[in-house]
N, C-alpha and C positions, 0 to 999 in steps of 0.2 A: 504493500500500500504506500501510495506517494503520502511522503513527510506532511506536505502540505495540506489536506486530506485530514492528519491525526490531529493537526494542531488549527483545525478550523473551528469558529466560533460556532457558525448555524451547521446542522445536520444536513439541512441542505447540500451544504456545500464540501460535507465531510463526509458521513455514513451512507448516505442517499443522493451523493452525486452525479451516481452511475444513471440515478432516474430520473432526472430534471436536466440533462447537457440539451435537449432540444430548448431548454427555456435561454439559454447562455447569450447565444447572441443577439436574443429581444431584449432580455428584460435586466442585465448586467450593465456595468457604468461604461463597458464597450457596446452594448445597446444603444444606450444611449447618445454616447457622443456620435454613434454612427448616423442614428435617424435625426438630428439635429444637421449634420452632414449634409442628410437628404434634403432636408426644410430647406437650408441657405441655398445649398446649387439651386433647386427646384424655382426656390422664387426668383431667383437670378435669371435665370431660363424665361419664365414667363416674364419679367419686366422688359429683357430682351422683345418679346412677342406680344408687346403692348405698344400700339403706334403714338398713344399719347406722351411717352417717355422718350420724347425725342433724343435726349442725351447718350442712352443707351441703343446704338443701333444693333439691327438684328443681328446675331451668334454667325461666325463661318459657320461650315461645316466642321472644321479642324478645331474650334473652338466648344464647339457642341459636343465632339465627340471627348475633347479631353475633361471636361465636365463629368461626363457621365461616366468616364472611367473610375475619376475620384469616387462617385457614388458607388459604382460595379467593386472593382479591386479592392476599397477600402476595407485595412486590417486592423490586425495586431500594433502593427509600427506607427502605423498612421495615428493610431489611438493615443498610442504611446509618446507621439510627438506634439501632440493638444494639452496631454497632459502637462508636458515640458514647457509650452508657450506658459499654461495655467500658471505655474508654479511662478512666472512673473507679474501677468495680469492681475492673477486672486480674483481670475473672474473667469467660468468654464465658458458661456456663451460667445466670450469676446475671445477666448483662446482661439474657437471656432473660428470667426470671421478672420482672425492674424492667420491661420492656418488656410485657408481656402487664399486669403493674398500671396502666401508664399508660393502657394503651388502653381498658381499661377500666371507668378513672374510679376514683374514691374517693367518690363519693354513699353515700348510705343503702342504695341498694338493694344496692347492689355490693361496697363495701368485703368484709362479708364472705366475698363469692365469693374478692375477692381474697388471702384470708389462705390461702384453700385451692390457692391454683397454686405447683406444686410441694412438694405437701403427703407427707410423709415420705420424699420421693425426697433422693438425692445424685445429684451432678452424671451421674456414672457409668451410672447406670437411663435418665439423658435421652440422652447421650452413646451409649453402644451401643445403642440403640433407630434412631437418626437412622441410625448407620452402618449397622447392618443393612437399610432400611429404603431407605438408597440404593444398597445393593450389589444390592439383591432386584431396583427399581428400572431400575439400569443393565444386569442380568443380560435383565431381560423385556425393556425395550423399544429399548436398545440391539443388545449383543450377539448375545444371541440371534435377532432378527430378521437382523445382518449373517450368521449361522454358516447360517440356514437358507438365503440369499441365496447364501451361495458353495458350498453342497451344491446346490443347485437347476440351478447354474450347472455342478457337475462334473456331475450325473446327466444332462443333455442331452447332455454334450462324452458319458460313458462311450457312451450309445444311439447318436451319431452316427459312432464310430470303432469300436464293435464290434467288426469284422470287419475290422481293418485290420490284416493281419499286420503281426508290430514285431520284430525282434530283441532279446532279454533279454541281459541282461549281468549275471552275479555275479562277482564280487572284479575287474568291470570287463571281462572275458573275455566273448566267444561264451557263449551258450549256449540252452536249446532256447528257442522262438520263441513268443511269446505276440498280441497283440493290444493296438494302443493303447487300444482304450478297457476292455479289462482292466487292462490298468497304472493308468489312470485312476479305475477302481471299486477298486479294493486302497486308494485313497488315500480316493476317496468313503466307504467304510465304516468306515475309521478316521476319520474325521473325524464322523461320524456317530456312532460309537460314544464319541466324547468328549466331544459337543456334549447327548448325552442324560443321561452321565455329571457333567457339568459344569449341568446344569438338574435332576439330582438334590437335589444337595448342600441339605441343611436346612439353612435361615437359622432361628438363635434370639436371644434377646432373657431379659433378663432384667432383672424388673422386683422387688426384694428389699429397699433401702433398702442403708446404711451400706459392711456387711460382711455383705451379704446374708443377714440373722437376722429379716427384720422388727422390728427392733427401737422405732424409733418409731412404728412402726402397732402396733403392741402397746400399746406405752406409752400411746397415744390412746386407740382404740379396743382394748380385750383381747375385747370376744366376735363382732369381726369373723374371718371365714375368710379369713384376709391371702393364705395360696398361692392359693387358691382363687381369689379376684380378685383378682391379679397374672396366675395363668396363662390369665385370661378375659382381662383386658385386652390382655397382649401377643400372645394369638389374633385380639382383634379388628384389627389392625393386620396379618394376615396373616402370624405370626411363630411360632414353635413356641417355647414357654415353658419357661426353665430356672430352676427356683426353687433349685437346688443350686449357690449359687456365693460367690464371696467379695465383697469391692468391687465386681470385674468380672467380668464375663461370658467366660469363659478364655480365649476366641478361638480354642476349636479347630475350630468350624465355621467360621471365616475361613481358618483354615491350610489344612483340606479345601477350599475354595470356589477359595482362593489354586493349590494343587495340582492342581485339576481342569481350573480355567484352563489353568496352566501347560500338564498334558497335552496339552490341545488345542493348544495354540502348539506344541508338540512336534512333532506329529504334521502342521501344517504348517507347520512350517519343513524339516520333512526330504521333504513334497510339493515347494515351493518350490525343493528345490535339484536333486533331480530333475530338475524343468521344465527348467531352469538348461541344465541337463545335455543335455535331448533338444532344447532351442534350437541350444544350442552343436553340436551334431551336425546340426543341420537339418533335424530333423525338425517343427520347427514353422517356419514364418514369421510374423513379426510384422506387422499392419497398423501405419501411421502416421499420423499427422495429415502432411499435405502440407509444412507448415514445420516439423515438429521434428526438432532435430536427433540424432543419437546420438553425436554425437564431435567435438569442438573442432579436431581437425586430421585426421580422417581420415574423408573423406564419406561412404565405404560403409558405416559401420559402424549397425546398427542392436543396439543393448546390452537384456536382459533385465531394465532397471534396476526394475519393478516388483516384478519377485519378489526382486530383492536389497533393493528399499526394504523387503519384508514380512521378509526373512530377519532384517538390522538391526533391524527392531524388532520383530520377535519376541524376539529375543533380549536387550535389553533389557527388556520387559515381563517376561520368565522371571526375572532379576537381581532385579528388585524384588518378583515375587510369591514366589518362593522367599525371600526373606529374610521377607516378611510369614509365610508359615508358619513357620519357624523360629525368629522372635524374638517373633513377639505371644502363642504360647501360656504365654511365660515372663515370669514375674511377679513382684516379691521380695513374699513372704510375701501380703497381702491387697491389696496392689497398689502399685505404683511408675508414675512418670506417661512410663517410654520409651516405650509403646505409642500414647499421644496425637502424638507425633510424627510415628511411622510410620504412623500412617490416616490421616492428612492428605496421606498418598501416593497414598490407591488408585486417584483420578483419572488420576495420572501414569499409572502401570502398562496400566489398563484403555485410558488414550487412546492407549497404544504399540498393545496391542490391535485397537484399532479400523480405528486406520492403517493394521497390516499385515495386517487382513483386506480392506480397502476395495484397497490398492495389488494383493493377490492376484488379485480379483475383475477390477481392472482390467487386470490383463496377462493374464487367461484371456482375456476378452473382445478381447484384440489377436489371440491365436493364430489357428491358422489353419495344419491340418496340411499335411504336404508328401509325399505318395503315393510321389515319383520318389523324391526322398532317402532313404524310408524301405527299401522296396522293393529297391534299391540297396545297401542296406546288408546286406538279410539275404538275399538273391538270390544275391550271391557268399557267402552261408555252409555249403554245401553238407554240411559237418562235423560239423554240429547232428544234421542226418539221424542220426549214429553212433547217438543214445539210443534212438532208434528201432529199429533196425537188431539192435541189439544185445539190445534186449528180448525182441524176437519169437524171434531163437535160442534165450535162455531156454528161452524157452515147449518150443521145439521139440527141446531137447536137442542143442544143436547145441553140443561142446565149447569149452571157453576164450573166452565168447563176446565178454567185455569186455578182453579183451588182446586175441583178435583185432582188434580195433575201435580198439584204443588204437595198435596196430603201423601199421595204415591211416592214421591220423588225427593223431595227434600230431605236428608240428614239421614236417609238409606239407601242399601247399596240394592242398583236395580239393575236385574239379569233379564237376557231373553224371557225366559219365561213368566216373570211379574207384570213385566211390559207387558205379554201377549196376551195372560189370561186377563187383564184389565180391555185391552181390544176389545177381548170376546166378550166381555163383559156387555158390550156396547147397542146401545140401542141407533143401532145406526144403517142406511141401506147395506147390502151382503156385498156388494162391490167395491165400495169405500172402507169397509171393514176388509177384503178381503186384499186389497191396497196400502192398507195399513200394517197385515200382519205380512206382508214382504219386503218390509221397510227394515231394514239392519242400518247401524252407523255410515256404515263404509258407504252406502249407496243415496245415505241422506243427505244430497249436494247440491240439490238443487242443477240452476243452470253453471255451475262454477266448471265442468272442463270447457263448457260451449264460449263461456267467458274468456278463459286462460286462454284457448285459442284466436281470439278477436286480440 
């Protein structure tokens, strides 16, 4: 194991970095200086292909292209050289803009291109661009591919357990008898319902100068249409454009984006513990790797510790995004710099994320139901039957028909044949009774495989 690795602060970046490297070059401070990178070329480009900006005439060809190599090629060193400006400026934004001069050049041809990088922008128009830009980023081709990946992974389990009668349990109690892989699709549609909720959420951008007035694009240029192209520009980047803002950009479609995450982590962490739960009863079994162990002193034990890894950090990821919505849409007046702190977070957060969907995915993948345990469990619950039993006298007018039920039932233990000879008991037509006495737990499921399969 690299040194580096042992002696790392987040787990992230130390135990679990093997499973968040797709997050490295979005959402790391090489992320960052990279899509800030993209911001400066980008609107440099378009001000070029603005005919009101007469000062800046339209890009060569040779000049376009060396542009966008900066954006293409840009690394490690390059990073590494922004940093080095930084360390004079004490200012990363403007390290940027001295960086794109240098590369450049200052010749004849150039200089003036260079007067225009970063031209009536404040730091803040480049800064919420980049974040936006990595979250959009880490949204498509991170998480999103992991959410569809572990929906993919429940919608097989829900098809292949159907039909496998399960005992339910509310406030932990018996009760009427459902279907593993309906229990399994209740969690697939929530999970599903969050994961399209959470690929909603508008990513915006706001590109306005100072105190967002246009006030030095004015002062330049006065008969350019500055909203106009601002809200073109941060369209072309893929960004829905907020020209109504102060310094920054409010950050309430972060707090949403932070929110809808979270939901998702919600919905499973409380899948996860679930599992937990029908592990711990035996209804599933775990495959193993032949040498791993599950217990330092006790051989037999084989622990659920994947869905506890996604439980842990899920719930950590929720800690951080819920603050990210709560603190970033608040601002003093046209802006104060706590917010710069907290987005140099969203990494952390999103790689808890990742982790506990990737450990989710991998302890579905161990399961492996157990027919006899199941079976077994609701086989002896013949009491279930009551809801049953009890409805159809409804129907049939058959007096007191859920205290009768409750007199039978409550606080003893009820076998096929107590159930049956109560049936027969029944003053009810010989079809509905005879409907009744074919009724076992295992088959009391109502439309739950027809479900599991939808």
């Amino acid at each position: 194991m690299e040194q580096t690795r042992l002696r790392a602060l987040s787990p992230a970046d130390g135990r679990y970095a093997d499973k968040v490297g797709d997050l490295r070059d979005i959402l790391s401070e090489f992320g960052l200086i990279r899509y800030r990178v993209l911001v400066e070329i980008r609107w440099l480009q378009w001000l070029a292909d603005e005919p009101g900006v007469a000062a800046l005439p339209p890009l060569s060809s040779v000049m376009k292209d060396v542009l966008n190599r900066i954006v293409d090629d840009f690394n490690a060193d390059d990073a590494e050289r922004i940093k080095k400006i930084e360390a004079t400026t004490n200012h990363d934004v403007k390290a940027v803009e001295y960086y794109l001069r240098e590369r450049i050049g200052s010749g004849t041809d150039t200089r003036r291109i260079g007067d225009f990088i970063h031209f009536a922008c404040t730091s803040e128009d480049i800064n919420n661009l980049a974040y936006a830009l990595m979250l959009r980023t880490a949204r498509a081709e991170v998480l999103q591919p992991q959410m569809r990946e572990l929906t993919t992974k429940l919608r097989s389990m829900c098809a292949q357990y159907a039909g496998l009668a399960m005992m339910s349990r509310t406030h932990g109690q018996t009760a009427s008898p459902t279907t593993l892989g309906k229990e399994l699709a209740n969690a697939t549609a929530r999970l599903s319902r969050a994961r399209e909720q959470f690929a909603a959420v508008e990513i915006r951008g706001k590109f306005n100068g100072a105190v967002g007035n246009f006030n030095a694009h004015v002062a330049a240029y006065p008969d350019v249409d500055w909203p106009s192209v601002s809200e073109k520009f941060v369209a072309s980047l893929g960004l829905v454009s907020n020209n109504l803002t102060t310094q920054i950009e409010p950050h309430d479609w972060t707090a949403e984006y932070a929110h809808a995450l979270a939901r998702y982590d919600t919905v499973l962490l409380d899948f996860c513990r679930d599992i937990w739960g029908y592990v711990s009863l035996g209804y599933f079994r775990q495959r193993l790797a032949k040498d791993e162990v599950g217990s330092s002193t006790m051989p037999h034990k084989v622990n659920p510790i994947d869905f506890e890894n996604a439980e842990g950090n899920l719930g950590l990821a929720n800690a951080l995004l819920d603050h990210f919505a709560a603190k970033l849409p608040i601002s003093r007046w046209q802006r104060d710099l706590t917010d710069s702190t907290v987005q140099r977070n969203f990494g952390v957060a999103i790689a808890y994320v990742v982790i506990a969907i990737k450990s989710a995915i991998r302890g579905l993948g161990k399961l492996q139901a157990n027919p006899q345990a199941i079976s077994r469990d609701i086989d002896q619950s013949w009491e279930v039957i009551g809801e049953a039993v009890q409805t159809v006298m409804r129907r049939y007018g058959v007096p007191e028909p859920y205290e009768k039920l409750k007199e039978l039932t409550r606080g003893q233990v009820v076998d096929q044949k107590l159930m049956q000879d109560f049936i027969q008991s029944l003053e009810i037509p010989d079809d509905a009774k005879q409907r009744l006495l074919e009724l076992t737990p295992s088959s009391y499921t109502g439309l739950a495989a027809a479900l599991a399969k939808t």
